[in-house]
C-alpha positions in Angstrom: -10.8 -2.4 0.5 -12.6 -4.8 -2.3 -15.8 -5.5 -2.1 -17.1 -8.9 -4.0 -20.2 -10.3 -4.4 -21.4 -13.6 -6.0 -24.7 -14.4 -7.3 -25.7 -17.0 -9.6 -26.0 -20.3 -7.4 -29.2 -22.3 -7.7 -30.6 -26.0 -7.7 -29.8 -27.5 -11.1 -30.3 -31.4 -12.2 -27.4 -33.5 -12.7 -25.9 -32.5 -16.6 -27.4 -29.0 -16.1 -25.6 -25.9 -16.3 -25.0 -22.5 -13.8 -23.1 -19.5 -14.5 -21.9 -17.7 -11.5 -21.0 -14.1 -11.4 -19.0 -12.2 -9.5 -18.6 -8.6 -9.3 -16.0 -6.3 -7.0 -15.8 -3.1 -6.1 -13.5 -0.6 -6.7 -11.4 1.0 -9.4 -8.3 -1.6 -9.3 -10.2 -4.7 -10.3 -8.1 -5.2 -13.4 -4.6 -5.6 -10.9 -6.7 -8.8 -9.6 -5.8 -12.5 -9.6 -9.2 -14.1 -9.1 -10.4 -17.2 -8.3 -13.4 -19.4 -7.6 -13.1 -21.8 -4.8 -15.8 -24.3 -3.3 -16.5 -25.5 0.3 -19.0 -28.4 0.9 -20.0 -29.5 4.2 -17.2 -31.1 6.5 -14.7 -30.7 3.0 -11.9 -28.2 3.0 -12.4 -25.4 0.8 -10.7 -26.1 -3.0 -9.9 -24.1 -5.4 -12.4 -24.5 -8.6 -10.6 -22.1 -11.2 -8.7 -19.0 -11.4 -7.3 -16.4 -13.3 -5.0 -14.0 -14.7 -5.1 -10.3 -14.0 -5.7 -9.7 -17.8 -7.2 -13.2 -18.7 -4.4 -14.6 -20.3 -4.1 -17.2 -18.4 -6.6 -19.4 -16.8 -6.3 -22.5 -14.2 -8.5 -25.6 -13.3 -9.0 -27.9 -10.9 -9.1 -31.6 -12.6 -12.2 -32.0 -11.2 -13.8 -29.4 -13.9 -11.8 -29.5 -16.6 -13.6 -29.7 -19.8 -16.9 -28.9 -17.6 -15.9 -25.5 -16.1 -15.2 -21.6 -17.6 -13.5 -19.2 -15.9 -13.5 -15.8 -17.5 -13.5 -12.0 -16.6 -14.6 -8.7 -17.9 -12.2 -5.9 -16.3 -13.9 -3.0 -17.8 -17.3 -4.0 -16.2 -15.5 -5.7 -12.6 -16.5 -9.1 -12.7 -15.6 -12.3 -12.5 -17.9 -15.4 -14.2 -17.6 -19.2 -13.7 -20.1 -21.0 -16.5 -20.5 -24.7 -15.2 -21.6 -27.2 -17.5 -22.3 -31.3 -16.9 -22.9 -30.5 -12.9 -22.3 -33.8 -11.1 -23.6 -34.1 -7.6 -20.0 -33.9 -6.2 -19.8 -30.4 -7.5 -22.7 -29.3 -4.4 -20.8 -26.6 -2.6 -21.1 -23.2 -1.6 -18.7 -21.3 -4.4 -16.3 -18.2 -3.1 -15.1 -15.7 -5.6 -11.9 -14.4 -4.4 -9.0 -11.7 -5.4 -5.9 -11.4 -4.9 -3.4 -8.4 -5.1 -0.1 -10.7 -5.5 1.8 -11.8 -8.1 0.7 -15.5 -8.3 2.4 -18.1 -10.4 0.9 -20.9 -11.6 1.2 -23.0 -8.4 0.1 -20.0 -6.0 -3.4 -19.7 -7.9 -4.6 -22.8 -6.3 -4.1 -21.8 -2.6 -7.1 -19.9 -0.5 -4.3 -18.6 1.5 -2.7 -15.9 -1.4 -6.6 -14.5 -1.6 -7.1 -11.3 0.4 -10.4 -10.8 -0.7 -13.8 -12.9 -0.6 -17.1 -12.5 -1.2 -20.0 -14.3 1.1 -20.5 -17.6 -1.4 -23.1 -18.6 -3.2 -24.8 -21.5 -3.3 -24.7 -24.6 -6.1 -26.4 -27.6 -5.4 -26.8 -30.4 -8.1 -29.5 -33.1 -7.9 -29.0 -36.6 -8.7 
């Protein structure tokens, strides 16, 4: 069982910046896809980013590229997402998430090939 936990999530003015964390339990971190998703009220939850198991390879929704960072740090088991230029639209409760499959590029993007999650965390971005 993996344990994650997301902190990070604040109130921030439009063209501010966050920088979420995520750290997981356990000793297996570094045989993790991860990914950050986000859920706003009444909207489906949508993949924001993800990950590699070794960081080689990173993904983005094209709603944050250019704005958005996804990175890791296996040896310390976490997960960050630094979010620059907020726009209002990007208001959502943010889910780290792991996954112990092989994921290919298209697979990243689906909540559905994540078997773990942590609670969410909160971003909400003033106009």
């Amino acid at each position: 069982q993996v344990q994650l936990v997301e902190s990070g999530g604040g109130l921030v003015q439009a063209g501010g910046s966050l920088r979420l964390s995520c750290a997981a339990s356990g000793r297996t971190f570094g045989s993790y896809a991860m990914g950050w998703f986000r859920q706003a009220p009444g909207k489906q939850r949508e993949s924001v980013a993800a990950i590699s198991r070794g960081g080689g390879s990173t993904y983005y929704a094209d709603s944050v590229k250019g704005r958005f960072t996804i990175s890791r740090d296996n040896a310390k088991n976490t997960v960050s997402l630094q979010m620059n230029s907020l726009k209002p639209e990007d208001t959502a409760a943010y889910y780290c998430a792991g996954s112990r499959k092989i994921l290919y590029s298209s697979n990243y993007y689906l909540p559905r090939e994540y078997d773990y999650w942590g609670q969410g965390t909160q971003v909400t971005v003033s106009s």
